[in-house]
C-alpha positions in Angstrom: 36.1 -25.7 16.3 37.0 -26.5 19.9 39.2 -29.5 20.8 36.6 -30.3 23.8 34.0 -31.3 21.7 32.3 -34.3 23.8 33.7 -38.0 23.4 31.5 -40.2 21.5 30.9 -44.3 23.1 30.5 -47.1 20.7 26.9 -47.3 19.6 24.3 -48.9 17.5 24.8 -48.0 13.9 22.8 -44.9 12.9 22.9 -43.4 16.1 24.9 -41.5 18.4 25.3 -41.4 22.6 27.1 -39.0 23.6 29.2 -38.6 26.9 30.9 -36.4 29.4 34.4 -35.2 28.4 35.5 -35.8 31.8 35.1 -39.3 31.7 37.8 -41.3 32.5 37.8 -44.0 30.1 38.6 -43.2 26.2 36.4 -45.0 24.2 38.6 -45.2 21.3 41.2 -46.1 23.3 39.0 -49.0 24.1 38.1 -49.5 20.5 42.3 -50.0 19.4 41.9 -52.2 22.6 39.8 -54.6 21.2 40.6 -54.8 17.3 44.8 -55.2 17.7 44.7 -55.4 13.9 43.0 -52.3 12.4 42.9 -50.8 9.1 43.8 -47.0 8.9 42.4 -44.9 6.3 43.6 -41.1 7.0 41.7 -37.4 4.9 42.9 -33.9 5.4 41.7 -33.7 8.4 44.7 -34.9 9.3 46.8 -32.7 8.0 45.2 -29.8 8.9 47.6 -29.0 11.8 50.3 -29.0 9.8 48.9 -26.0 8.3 47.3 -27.6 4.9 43.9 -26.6 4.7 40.9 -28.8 4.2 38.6 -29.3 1.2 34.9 -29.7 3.1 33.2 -28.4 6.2 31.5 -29.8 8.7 28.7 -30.9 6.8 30.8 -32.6 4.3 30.1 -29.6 1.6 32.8 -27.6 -0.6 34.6 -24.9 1.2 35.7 -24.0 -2.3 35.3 -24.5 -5.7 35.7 -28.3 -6.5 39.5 -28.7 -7.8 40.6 -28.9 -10.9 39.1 -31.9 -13.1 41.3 -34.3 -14.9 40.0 -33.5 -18.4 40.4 -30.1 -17.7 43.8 -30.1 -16.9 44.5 -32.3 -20.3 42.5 -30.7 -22.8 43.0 -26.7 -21.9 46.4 -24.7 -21.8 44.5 -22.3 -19.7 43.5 -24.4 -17.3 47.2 -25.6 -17.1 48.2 -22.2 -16.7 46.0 -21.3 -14.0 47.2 -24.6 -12.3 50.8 -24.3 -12.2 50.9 -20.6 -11.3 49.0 -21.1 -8.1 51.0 -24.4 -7.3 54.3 -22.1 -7.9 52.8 -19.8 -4.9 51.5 -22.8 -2.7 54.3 -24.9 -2.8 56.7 -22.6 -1.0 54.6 -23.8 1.8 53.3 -27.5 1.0 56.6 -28.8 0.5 57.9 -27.7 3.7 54.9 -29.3 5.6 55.8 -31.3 8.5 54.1 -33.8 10.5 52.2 -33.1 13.4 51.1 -35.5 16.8 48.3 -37.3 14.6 50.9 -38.4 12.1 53.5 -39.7 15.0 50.2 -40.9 16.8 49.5 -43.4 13.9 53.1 -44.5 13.3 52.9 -45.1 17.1 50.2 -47.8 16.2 52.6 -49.4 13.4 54.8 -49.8 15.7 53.0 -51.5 18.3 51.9 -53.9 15.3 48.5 -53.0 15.1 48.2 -51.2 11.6 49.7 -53.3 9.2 48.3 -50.6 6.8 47.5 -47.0 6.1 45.7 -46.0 3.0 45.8 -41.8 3.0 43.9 -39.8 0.8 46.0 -37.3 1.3 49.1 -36.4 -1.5 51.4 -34.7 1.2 54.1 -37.2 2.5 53.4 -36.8 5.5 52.9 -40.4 7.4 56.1 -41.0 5.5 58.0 -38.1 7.1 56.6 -39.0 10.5 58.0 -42.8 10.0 54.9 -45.0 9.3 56.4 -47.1 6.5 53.2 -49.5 5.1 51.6 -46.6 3.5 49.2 -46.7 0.4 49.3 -43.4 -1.3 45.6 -43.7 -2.8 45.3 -41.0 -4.5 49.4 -40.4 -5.2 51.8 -38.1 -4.1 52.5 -34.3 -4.8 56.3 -34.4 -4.3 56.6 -36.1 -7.8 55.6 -34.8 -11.5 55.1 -37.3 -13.8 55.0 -36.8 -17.9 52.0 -38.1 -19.2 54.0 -38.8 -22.8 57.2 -40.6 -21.3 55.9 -41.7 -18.1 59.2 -40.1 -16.8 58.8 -39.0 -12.8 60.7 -35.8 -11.0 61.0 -34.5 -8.4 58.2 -31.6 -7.6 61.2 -29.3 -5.9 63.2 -29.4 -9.7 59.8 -28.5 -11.5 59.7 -25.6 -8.9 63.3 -24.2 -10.0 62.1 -24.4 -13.4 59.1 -22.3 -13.1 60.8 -20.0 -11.2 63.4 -19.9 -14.1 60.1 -19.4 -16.8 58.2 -16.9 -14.5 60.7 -15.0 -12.3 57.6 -12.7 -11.6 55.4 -15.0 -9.9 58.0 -15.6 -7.2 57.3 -11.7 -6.0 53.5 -13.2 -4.8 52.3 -14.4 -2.2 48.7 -16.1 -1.6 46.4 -17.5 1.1 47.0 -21.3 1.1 44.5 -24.0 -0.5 44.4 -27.6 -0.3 47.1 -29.7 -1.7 49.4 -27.0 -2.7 47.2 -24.4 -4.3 47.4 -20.8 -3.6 44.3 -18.5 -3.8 45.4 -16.4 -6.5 42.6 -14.7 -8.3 41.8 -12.3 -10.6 44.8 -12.2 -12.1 45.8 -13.0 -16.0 47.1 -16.3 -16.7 47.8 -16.0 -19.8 51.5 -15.1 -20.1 52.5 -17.9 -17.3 55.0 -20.2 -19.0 53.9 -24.1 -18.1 57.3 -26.1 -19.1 57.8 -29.8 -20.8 58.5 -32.6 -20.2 62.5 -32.5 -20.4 63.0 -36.0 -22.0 60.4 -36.0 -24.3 58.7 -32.5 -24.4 55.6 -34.0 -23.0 52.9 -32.7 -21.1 54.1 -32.4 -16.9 51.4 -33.2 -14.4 51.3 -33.6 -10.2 51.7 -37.5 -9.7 48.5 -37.6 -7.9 45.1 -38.6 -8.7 43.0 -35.0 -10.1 39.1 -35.4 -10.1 37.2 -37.3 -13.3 40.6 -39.5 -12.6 40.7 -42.9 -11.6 42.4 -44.3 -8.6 45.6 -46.9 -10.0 43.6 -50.8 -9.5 46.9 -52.3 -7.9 46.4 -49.5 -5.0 42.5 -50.3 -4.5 43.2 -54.0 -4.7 46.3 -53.9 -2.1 43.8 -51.6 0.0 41.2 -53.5 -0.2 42.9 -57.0 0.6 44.2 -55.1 3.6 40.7 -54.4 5.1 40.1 -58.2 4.8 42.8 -59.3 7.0 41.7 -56.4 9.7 39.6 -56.6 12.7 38.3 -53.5 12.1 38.4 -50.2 10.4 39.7 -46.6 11.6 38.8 -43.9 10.1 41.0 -40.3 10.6 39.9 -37.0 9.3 37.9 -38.0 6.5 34.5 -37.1 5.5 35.0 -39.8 3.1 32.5 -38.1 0.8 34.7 -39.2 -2.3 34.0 -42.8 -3.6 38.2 -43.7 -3.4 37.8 -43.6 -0.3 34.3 -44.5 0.8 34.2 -47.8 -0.7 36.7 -49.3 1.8 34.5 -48.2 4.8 31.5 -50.4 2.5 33.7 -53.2 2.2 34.7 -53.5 6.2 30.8 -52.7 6.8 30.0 -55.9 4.2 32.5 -58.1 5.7 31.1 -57.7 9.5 34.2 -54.8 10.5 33.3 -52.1 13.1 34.5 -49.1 11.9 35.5 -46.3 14.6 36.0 -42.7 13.0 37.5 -39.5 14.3 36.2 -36.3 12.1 34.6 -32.9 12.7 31.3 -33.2 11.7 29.5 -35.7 9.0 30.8 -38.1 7.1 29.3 -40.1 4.7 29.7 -43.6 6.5 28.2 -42.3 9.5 25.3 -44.8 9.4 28.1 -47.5 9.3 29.7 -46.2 12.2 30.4 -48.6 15.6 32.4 -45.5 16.9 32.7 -42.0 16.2 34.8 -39.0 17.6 33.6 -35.4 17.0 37.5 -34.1 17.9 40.5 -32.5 16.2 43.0 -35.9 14.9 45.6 -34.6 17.1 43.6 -34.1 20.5 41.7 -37.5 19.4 44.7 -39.3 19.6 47.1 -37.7 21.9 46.7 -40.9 24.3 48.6 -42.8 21.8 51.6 -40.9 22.1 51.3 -40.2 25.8 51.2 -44.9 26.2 47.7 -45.2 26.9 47.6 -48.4 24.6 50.3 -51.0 24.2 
């Protein structure tokens, strides 16, 4: 997709006016202008030039196979198994993500004071590493393994030594990446992959992160969803925000009178909501934030 898709100048809900790329004024540039106090929600589209794929396409559909459900992952060993091989293959990668400009670009706005909070939806750090510090982790974070008997938490990078140690094999292959960590491994047998336990309590290990069929933690919804009160407005990076966690914070600024601006390629699922919204690559999108254009 081409980062010169045209700017897009705040309109009527439910529809769209599009201008002239060469324009000289940004129009959500303008938008930060005018609401000093926004609230940030952030999807993998923000993430995606750091090199971690995406789950949807530009309609908002599966690119995939939908991820691995939360009962799933509970109730079968295969499933498991199948889980924590891939992860052993993508997390070579995930866990040396980095940030990129669109990450910098929204701790830019923290700094200036006008994002007293980001909610992600993302699991990868990386708002964190790039130095924005009032960060909601909706949906948890993938550098932490928690034990679903004990409750104990680890870091992902020891689990990684110890499936290394269980399945010296796996480290030999290498896979195209997948969202959040996962590695396209298929067609291979699962079946002799060793998934180890909880240390402390021989428990069953699982990413700290929210799976599908899961339920988001209340405290983060609540502290989210307080936060959208005290806004001016909403922004809106990356996500199709096709997945309720997510979606319901765009309804609640729409219910409380909030524009909401959002940058994504292609359709979201707020899009009738929308005051503002930016057909462009995050990083190109907000590039004037780094380069001063607001202060």
């Amino acid at each position: 997709m081409s980062g010169m898709a045209a700017r897009v100048l705040p309109c009527l809900r439910g529809s769209i006016i599009r201008s002239s790329a060469a324009q000289d004024h940004n129009p959500l540039a303008e938008f930060i202008e005018r609401h000093p106090r926004l609230f940030v929600l952030t999807g993998a589209g923000c993430s995606t030039e750091s090199g971690i794929p995406d789950y949807r396409d530009e309609n908002g559909d599966w690119k995939r196979a939908r991820p691995v459900m939360f009962q799933a992952f509970v109730g079968d060993v295969a499933t498991r198994r199948r889980y924590w091989a891939r992860s052993l293959v993508g997390w070579r990668r995930f866990g040396h993500a980095r940030p990129n400009d669109a990450h910098r670009a929204l701790a830019r706005l923290e700094q200036q004071g006008r994002a007293e909070v980001l909610v992600t939806q993302n699991v990868d750090g990386l708002h964190q590493s790039a130095g924005s510090t009032g960060v909601i982790d909706l949906h948890g974070r993938l550098d932490q393994v928690c034990c679903l008997g004990c409750e104990r938490r680890t870091d992902r990078e020891h689990l990684q030594r110890r499936l290394l140690q269980l399945n010296p094999a796996w480290a030999r292959l290498d896979a195209r990446d997948a969202p959040d960590g996962d590695a396209d491994l298929e067609a291979l047998d699962f079946s002799g992959f060793d998934v180890p336990a909880c240390e402390e309590c021989g428990g069953l290990l699982k990413p700290d992160v929210v799976f599908f069929g899961e339920s988001v933690p209340r405290e983060r919804v609540t502290a989210a969803l307080q936060a959208v009160q005290r806004a001016d407005a909403m922004l809106v990076i990356g996500s199709s925000l096709m997945v309720y966690s997510g979606y319901r914070f765009a309804q609640a600024a729409s219910q409380a009178g909030k524009p909401i601006a959002a940058v994504n390629l292609g359709r979201t699922r707020a899009d009738a909501l929308l005051a503002l919204k930016v057909n462009q690559p995050c990083v190109a999108a907000l590039a004037f934030l780094l380069d001063g254009a607001v202060s």
